[in-house]
C-alpha positions as YAML, in Angstrom:
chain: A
units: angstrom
residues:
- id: 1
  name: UNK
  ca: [-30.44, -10.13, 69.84]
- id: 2
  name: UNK
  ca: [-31.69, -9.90, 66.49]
- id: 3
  name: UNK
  ca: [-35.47, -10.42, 66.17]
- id: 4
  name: UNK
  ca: [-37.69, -10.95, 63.08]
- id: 5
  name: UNK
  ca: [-41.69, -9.96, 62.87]
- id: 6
  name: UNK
  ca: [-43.38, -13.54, 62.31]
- id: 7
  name: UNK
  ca: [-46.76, -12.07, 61.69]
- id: 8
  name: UNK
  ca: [-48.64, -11.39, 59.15]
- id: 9
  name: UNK
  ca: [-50.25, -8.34, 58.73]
- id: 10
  name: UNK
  ca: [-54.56, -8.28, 58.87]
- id: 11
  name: UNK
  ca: [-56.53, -6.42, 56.57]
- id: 12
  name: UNK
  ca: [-58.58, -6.67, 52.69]
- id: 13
  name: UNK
  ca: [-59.75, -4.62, 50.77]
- id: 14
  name: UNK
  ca: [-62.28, -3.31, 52.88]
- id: 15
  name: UNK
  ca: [-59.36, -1.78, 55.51]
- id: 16
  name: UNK
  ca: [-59.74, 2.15, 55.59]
- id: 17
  name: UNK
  ca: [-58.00, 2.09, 59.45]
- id: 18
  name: UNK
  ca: [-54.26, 1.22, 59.53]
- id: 19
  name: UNK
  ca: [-53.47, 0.63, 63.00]
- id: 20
  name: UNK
  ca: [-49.18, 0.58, 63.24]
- id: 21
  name: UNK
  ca: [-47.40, -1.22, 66.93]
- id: 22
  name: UNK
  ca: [-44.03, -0.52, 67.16]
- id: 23
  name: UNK
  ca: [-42.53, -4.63, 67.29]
- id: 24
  name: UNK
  ca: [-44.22, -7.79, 68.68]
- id: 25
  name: UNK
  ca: [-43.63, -8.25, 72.04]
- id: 26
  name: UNK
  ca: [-42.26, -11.71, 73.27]
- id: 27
  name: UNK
  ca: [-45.77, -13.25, 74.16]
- id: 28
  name: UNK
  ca: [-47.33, -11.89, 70.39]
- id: 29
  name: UNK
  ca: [-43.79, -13.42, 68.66]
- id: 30
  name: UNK
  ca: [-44.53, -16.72, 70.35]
- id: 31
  name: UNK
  ca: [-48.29, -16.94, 69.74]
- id: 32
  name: UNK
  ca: [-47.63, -15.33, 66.39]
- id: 33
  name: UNK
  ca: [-50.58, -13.15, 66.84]
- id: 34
  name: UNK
  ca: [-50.46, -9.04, 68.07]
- id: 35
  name: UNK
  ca: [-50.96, -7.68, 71.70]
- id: 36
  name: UNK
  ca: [-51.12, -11.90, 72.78]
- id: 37
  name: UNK
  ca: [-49.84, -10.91, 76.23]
- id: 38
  name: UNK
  ca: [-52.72, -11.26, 78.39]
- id: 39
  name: UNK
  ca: [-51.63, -7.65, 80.69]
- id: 40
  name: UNK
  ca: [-51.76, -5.60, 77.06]
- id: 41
  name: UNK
  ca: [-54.76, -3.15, 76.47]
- id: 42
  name: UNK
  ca: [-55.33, -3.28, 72.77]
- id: 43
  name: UNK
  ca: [-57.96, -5.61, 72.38]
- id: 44
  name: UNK
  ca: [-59.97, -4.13, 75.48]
- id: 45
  name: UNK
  ca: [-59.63, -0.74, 74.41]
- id: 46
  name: UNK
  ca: [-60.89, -1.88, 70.42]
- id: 47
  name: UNK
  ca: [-63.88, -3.58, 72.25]
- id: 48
  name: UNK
  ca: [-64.91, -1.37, 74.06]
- id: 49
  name: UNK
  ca: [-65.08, 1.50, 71.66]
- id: 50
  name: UNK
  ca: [-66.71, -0.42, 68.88]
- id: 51
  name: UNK
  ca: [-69.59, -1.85, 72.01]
- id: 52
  name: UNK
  ca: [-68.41, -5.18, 71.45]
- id: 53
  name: UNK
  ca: [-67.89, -8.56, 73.16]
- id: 54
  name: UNK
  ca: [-64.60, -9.29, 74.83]
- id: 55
  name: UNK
  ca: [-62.30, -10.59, 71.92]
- id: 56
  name: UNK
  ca: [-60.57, -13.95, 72.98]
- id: 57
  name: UNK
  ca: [-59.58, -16.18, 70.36]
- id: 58
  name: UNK
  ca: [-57.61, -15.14, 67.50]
- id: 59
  name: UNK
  ca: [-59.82, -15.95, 65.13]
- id: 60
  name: UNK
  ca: [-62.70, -13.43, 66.61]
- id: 61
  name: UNK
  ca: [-59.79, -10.89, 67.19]
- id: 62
  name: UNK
  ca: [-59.44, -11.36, 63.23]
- id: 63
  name: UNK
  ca: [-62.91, -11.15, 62.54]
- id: 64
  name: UNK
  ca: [-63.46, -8.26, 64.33]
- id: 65
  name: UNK
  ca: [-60.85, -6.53, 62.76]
- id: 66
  name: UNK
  ca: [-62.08, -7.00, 59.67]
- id: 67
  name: UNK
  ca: [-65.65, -6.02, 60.07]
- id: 68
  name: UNK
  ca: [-64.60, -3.20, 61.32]
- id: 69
  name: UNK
  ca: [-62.38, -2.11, 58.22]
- id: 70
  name: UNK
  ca: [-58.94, -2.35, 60.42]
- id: 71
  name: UNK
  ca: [-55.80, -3.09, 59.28]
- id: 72
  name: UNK
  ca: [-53.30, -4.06, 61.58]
- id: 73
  name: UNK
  ca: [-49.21, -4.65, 61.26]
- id: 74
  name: UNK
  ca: [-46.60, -3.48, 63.06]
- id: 75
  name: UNK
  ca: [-43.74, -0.41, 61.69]
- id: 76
  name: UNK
  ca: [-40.78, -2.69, 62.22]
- id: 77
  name: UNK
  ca: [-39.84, -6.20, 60.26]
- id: 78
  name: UNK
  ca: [-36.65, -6.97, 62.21]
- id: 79
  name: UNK
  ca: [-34.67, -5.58, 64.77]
- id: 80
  name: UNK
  ca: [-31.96, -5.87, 67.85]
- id: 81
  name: UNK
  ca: [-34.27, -5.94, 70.80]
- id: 82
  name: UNK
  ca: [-34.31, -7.38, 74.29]
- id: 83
  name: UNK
  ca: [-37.23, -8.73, 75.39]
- id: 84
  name: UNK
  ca: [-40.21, -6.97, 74.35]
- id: 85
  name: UNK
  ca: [-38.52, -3.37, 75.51]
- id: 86
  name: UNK
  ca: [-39.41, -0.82, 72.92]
- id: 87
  name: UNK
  ca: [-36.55, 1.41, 74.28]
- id: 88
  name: UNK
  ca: [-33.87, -1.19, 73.36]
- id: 89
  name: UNK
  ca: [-34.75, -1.58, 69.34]
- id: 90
  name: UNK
  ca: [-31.58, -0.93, 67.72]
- id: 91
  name: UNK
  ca: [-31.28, -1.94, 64.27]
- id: 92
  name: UNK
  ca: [-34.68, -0.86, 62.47]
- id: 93
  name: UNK
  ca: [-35.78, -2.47, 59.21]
- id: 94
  name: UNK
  ca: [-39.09, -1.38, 58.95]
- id: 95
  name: UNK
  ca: [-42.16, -3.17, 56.82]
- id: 96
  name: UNK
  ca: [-43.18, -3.17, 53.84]
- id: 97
  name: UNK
  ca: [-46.35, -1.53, 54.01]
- id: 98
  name: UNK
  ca: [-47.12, -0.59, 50.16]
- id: 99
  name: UNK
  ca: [-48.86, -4.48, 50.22]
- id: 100
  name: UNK
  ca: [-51.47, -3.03, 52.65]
- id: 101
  name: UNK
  ca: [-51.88, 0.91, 50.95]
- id: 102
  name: UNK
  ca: [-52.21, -0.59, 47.18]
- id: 103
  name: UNK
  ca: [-54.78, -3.03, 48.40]
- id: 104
  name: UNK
  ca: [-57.31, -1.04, 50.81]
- id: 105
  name: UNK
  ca: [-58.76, 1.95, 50.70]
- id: 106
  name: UNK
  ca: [-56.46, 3.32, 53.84]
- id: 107
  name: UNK
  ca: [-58.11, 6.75, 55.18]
- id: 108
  name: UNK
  ca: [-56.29, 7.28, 58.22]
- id: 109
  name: UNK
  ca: [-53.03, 5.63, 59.99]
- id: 110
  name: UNK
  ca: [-53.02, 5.01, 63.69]
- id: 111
  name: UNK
  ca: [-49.57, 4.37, 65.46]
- id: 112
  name: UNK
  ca: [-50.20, 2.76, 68.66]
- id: 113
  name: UNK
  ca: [-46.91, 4.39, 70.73]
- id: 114
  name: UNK
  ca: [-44.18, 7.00, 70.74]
- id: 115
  name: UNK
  ca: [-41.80, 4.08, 69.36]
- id: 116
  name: UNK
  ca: [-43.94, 3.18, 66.21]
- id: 117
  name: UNK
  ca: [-45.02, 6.98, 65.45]
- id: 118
  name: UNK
  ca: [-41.01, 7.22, 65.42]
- id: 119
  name: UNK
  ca: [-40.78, 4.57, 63.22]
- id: 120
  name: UNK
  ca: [-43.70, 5.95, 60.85]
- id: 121
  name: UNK
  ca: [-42.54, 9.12, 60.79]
- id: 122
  name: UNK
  ca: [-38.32, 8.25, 60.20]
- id: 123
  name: UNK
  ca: [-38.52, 5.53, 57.38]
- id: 124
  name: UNK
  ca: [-42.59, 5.18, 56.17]
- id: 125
  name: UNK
  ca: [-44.13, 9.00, 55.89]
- id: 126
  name: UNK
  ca: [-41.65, 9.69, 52.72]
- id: 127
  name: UNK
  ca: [-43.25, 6.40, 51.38]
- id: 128
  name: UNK
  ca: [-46.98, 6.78, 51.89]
- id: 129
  name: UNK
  ca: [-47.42, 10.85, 52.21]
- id: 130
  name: UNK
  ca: [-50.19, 9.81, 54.97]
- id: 131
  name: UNK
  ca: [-49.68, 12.08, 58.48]
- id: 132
  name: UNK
  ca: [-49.95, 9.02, 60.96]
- id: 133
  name: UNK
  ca: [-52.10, 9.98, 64.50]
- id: 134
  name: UNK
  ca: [-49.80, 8.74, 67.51]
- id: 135
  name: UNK
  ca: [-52.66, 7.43, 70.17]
- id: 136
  name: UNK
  ca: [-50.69, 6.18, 74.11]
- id: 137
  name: UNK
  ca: [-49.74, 3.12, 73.85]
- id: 138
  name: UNK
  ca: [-51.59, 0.32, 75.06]
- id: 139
  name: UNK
  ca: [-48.78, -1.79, 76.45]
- id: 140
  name: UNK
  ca: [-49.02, -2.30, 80.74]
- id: 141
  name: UNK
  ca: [-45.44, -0.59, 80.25]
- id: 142
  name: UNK
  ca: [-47.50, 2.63, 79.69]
- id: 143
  name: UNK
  ca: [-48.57, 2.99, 83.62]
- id: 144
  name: UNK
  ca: [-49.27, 6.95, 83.10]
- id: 145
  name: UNK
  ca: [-52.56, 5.73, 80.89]
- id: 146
  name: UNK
  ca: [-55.46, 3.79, 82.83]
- id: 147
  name: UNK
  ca: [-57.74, 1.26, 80.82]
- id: 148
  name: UNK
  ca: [-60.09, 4.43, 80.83]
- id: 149
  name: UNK
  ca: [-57.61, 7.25, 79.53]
- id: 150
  name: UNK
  ca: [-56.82, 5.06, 76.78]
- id: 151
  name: UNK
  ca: [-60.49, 4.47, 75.44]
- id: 152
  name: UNK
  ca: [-60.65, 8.29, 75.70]
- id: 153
  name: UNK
  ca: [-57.85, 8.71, 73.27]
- id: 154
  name: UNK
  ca: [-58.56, 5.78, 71.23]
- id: 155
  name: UNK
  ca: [-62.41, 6.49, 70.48]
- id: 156
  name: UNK
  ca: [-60.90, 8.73, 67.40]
- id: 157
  name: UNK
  ca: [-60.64, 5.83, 65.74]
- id: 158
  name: UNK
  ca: [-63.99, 5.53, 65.23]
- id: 159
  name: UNK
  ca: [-64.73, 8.65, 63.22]
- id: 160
  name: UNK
  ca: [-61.69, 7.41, 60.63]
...
C-alpha cells in the first residue's frame, strides 16, 4: 500500500550531523514524529552518547536535536510498504534533501540502516557528493545489535 512521509524534517542552520532512517515506521507515521515506537533504540542510543537525560516528549527530542547540531529526515518521501517492514519498500521516491544541505553547514551524513544507506547511496550520493556512514540500525527488528553494540557504533557520531 502506498505510503507517504508526514514528517517534517529537524534541523537549522546550526545542523553539521545529517542523520538519514530509511521510512517511518507505522507508530512514527501516526505520531508524526521519528523512532515514536516505544521498542526502537534511537533516542536511547542519542542519549546516551551525548550523557544526556532520557528524551520523552517530542518537544525535548527536538530540542536535543538541535543543540546538538543534528539534522534528522528520513531517505524516502513515499513508497509501497507493508507495515513498517523495511524489506517490503517497493516503489522509492526519495526526499528532497537539497532544503537541508543549502541551509546547514552538513559535515557528515549518518544513515541509520542497510535500507536507508541503499537509498543514500542509489538516488541521493549523485546529488550531494557526501559519502554517507551506514551505522546498525536501531530498529528492535535488528536483534543481532544489543542496546550496548549499538552505542558502540553510534558514538562516531560524536566526533562529526
Amino acid at each position: 500500500m502506498r505510503q507517504i512521509h508526514n514528517i517534517e524534517p529537524i534541523y537549522d542552520r546550526d545542523s553539521k550531523i545529517l542523520i538519514l532512517g530509511s521510512f517511518p515506521s507505522v507508530k512514527s507515521r501516526e505520531a508524526k514524529f521519528f523512532y515514536h515506537h516505544p521498542q526502537n533504540r534511537f533516542w536511547k542510543v542519542l542519549a546516551t552518547i551525548f550523557n544526556h537525560d532520557e528524551l520523552i516528549t517530542i518537544e525535548d527530542k527536538k530540542t536535543f536535536l538541535l543543540e546538538n547540531h543534528i539534522a534528522l529526515w528520513d531517505t524516502i518521501e513515499s513508497c509501497d510498504i507493508k507495515g513498517s517492514s523495511d524489506s517490503s519498500i517497493e516503489n522509492v521516491k526519495v526526499n528532497d534533501i537539497s532544503r537541508i544541505l543549502n541551509t546547514a553547514n552538513i559535515q557528515a551524513i549518518y544513515t541509520n540502516g542497510k535500507k536507508s544507506h541503499q537509498m543514500y547511496q542509489k538516488y541521493l550520493f549523485d546529488i550531494t557528493h557526501i559519502n554517507d556512514i551506514c551505522l546498525p540500525s536501531t530498529s528492535s527488528a535488528n536483534a543481532s545489535y544489543s542496546l550496548e553494540k549499538l552505542i558502540e557504533y553510534w558514538k562516531i557520531i560524536r566526533t562529526a
